[in-house]
OpenMM code with the backbone's topology and positions (N, CA, C; nanometers):
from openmm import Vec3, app, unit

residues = "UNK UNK UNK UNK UNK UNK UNK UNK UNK UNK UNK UNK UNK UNK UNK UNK UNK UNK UNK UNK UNK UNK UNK UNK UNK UNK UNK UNK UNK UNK UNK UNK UNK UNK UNK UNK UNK UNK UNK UNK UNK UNK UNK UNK UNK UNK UNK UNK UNK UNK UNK UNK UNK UNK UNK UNK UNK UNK UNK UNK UNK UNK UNK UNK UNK UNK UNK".split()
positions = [
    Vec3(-0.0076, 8.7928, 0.0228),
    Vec3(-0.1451, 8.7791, -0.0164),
    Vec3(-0.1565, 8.7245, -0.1589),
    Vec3(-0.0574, 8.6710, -0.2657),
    Vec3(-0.0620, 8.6006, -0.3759),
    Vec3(-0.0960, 8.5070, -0.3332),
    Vec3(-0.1476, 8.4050, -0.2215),
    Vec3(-0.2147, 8.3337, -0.1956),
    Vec3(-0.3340, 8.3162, -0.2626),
    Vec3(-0.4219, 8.4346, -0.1722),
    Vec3(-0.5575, 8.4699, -0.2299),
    Vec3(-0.5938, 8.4457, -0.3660),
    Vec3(-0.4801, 8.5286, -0.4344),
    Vec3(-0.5453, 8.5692, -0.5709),
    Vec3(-0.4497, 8.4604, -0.6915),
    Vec3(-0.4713, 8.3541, -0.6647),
    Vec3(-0.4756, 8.2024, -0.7520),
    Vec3(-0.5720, 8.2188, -0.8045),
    Vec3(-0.5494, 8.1210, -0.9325),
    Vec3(-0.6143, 8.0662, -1.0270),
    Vec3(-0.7697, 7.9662, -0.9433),
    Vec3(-0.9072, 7.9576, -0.9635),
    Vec3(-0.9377, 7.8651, -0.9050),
    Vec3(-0.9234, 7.6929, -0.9632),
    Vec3(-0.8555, 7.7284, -1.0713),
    Vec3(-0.8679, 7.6619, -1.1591),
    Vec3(-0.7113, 7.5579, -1.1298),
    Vec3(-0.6016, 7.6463, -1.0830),
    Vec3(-0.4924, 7.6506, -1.0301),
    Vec3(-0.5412, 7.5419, -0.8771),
    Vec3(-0.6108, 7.6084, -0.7777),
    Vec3(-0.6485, 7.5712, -0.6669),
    Vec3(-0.7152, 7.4331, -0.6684),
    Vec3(-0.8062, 7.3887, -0.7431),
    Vec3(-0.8968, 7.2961, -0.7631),
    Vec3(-0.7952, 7.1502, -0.7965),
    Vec3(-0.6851, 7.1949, -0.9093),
    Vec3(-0.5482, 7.1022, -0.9727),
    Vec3(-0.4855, 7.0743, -0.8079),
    Vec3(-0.4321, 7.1981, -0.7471),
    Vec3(-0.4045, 7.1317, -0.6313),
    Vec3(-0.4508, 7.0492, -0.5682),
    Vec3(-0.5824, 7.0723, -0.5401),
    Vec3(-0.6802, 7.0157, -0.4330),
    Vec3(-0.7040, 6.7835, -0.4849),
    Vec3(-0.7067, 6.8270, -0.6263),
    Vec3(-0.6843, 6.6979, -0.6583),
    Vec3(-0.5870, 6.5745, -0.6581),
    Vec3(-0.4997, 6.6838, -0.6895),
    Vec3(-0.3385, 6.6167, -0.6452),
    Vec3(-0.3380, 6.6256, -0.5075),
    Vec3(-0.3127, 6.6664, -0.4012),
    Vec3(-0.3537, 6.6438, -0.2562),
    Vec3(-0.4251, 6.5155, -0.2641),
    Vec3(-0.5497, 6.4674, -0.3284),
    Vec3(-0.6519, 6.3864, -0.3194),
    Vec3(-0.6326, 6.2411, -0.3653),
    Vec3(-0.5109, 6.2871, -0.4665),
    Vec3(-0.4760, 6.1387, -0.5111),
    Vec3(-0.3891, 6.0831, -0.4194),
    Vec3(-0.2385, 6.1780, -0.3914),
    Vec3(-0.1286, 6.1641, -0.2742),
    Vec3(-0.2489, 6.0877, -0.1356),
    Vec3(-0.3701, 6.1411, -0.0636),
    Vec3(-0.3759, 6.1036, -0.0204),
    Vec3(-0.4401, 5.9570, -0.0089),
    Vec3(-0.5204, 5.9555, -0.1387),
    Vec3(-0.5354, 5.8173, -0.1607),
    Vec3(-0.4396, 5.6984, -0.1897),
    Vec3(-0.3186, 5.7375, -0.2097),
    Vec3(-0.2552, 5.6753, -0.2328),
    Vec3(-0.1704, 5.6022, -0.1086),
    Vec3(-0.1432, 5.7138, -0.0427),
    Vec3(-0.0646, 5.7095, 0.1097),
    Vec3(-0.1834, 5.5858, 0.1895),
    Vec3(-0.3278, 5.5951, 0.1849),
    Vec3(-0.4555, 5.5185, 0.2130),
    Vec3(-0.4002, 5.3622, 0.2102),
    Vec3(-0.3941, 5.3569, 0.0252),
    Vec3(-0.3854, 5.2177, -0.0131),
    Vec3(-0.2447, 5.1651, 0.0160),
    Vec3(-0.1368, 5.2317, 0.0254),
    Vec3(-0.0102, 5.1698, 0.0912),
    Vec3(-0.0488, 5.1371, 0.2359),
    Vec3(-0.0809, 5.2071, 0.2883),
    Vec3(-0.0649, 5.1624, 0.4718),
    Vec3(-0.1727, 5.0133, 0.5019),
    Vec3(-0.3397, 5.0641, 0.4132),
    Vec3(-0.3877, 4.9547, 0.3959),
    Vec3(-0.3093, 4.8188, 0.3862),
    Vec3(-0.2154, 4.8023, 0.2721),
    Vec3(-0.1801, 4.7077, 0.2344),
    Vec3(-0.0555, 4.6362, 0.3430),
    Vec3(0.0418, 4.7432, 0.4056),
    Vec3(0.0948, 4.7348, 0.4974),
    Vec3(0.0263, 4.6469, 0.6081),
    Vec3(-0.1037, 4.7037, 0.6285),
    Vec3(-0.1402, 4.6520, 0.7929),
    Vec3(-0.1878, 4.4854, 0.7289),
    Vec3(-0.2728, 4.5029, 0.6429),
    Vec3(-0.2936, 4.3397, 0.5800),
    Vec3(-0.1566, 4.2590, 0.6355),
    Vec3(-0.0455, 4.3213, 0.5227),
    Vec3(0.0285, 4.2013, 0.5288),
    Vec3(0.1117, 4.1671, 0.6886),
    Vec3(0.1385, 4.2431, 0.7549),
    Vec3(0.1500, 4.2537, 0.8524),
    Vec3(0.0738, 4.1415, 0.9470),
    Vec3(-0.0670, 4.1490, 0.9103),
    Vec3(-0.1460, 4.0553, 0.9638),
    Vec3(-0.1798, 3.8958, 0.9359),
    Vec3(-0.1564, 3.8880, 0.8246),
    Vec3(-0.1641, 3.7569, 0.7674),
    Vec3(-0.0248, 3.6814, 0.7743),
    Vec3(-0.0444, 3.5469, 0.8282),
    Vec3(0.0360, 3.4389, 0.9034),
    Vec3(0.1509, 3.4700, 0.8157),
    Vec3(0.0864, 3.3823, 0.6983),
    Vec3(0.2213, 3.3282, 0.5852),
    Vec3(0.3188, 3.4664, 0.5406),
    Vec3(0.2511, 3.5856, 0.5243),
    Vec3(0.3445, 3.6875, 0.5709),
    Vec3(0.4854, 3.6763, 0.6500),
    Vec3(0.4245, 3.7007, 0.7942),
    Vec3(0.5034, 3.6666, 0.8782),
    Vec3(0.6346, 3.5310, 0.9186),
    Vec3(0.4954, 3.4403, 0.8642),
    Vec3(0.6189, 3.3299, 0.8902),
    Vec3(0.7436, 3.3096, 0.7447),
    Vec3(0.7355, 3.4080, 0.6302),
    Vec3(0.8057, 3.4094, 0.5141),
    Vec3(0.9322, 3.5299, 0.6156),
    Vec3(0.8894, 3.5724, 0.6462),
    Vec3(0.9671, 3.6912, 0.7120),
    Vec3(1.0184, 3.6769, 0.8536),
    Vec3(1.0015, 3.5653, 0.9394),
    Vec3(1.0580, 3.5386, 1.0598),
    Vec3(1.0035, 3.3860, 1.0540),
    Vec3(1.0947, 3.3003, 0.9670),
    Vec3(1.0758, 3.1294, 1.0169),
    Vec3(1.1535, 3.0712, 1.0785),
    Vec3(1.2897, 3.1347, 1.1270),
    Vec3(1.2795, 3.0309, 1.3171),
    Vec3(1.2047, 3.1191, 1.3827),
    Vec3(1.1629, 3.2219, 1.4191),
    Vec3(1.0610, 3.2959, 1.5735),
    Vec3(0.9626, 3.1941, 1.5380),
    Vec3(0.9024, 3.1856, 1.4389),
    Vec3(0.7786, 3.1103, 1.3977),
    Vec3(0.7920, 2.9433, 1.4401),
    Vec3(0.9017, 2.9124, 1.3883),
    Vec3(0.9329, 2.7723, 1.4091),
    Vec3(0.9177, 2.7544, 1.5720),
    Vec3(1.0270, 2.8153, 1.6000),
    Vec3(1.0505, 2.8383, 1.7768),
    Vec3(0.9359, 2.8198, 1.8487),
    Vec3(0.8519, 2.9762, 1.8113),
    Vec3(0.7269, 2.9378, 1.8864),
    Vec3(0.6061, 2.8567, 1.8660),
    Vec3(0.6012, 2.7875, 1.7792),
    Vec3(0.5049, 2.7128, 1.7318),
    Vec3(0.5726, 2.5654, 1.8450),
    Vec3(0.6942, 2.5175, 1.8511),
    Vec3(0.7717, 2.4187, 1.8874),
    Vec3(0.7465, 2.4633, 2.0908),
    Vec3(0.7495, 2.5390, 2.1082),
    Vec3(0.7164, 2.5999, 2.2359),
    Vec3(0.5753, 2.5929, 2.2910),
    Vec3(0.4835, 2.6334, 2.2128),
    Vec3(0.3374, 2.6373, 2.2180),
    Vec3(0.3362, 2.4716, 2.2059),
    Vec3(0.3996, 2.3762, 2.1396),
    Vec3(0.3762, 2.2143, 2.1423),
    Vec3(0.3817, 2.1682, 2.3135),
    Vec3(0.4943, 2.2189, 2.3013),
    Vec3(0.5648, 2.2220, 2.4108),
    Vec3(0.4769, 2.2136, 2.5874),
    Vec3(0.4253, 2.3427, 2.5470),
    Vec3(0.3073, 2.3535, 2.6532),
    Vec3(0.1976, 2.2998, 2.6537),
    Vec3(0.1310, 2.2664, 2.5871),
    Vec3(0.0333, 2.2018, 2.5353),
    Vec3(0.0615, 2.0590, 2.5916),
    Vec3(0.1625, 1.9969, 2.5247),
    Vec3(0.1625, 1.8634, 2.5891),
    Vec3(0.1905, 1.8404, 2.7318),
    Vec3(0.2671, 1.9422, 2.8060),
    Vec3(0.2814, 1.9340, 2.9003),
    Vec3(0.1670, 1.9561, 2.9965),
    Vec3(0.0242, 2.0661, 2.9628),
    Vec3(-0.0922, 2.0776, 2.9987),
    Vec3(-0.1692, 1.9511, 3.0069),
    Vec3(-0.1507, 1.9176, 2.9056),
    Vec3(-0.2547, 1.7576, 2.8720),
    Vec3(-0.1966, 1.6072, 2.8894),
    Vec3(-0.0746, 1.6374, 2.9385),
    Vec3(-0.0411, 1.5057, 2.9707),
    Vec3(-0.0306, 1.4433, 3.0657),
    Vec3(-0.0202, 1.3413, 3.1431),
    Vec3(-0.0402, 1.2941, 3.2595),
    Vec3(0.0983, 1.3216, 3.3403),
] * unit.nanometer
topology = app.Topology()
chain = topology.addChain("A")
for resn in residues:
    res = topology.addResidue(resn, chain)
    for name in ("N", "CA", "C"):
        topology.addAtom(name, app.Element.getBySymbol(name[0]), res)
């Protein structure tokens, strides 16, 4: 029961720190899913898959539209 009988003053310091950790954990994942999402990301981080399939997607394309 030394739970209970904290500081509120003690409790409140916690509660803030909790508040920043979780803001913080917020703006990392945020930034995660961005980059994740944006092209030049990706294609800095996988340029043959990128190459490949871009050369593949030509690929089909001309073969759709051509006689």
């Amino acid at each position: 029961m030394a739970e209970t009988s904290r500081d509120p003053a003690a409790i409140r310091a916690g509660i803030e720190r909790a508040r920043q950790e979780i803001e913080q954990s917020m703006a990392e994942l945020r930034q995660g899913v961005a980059d994740s999402l944006e092209w030049r990301h990706l294609v800095r981080r996988h340029p043959g898959a990128v190459l490949g399939g871009a050369f593949a997607f030509g690929l089909l394309v001309a073969r759709w539209t051509g006689r």
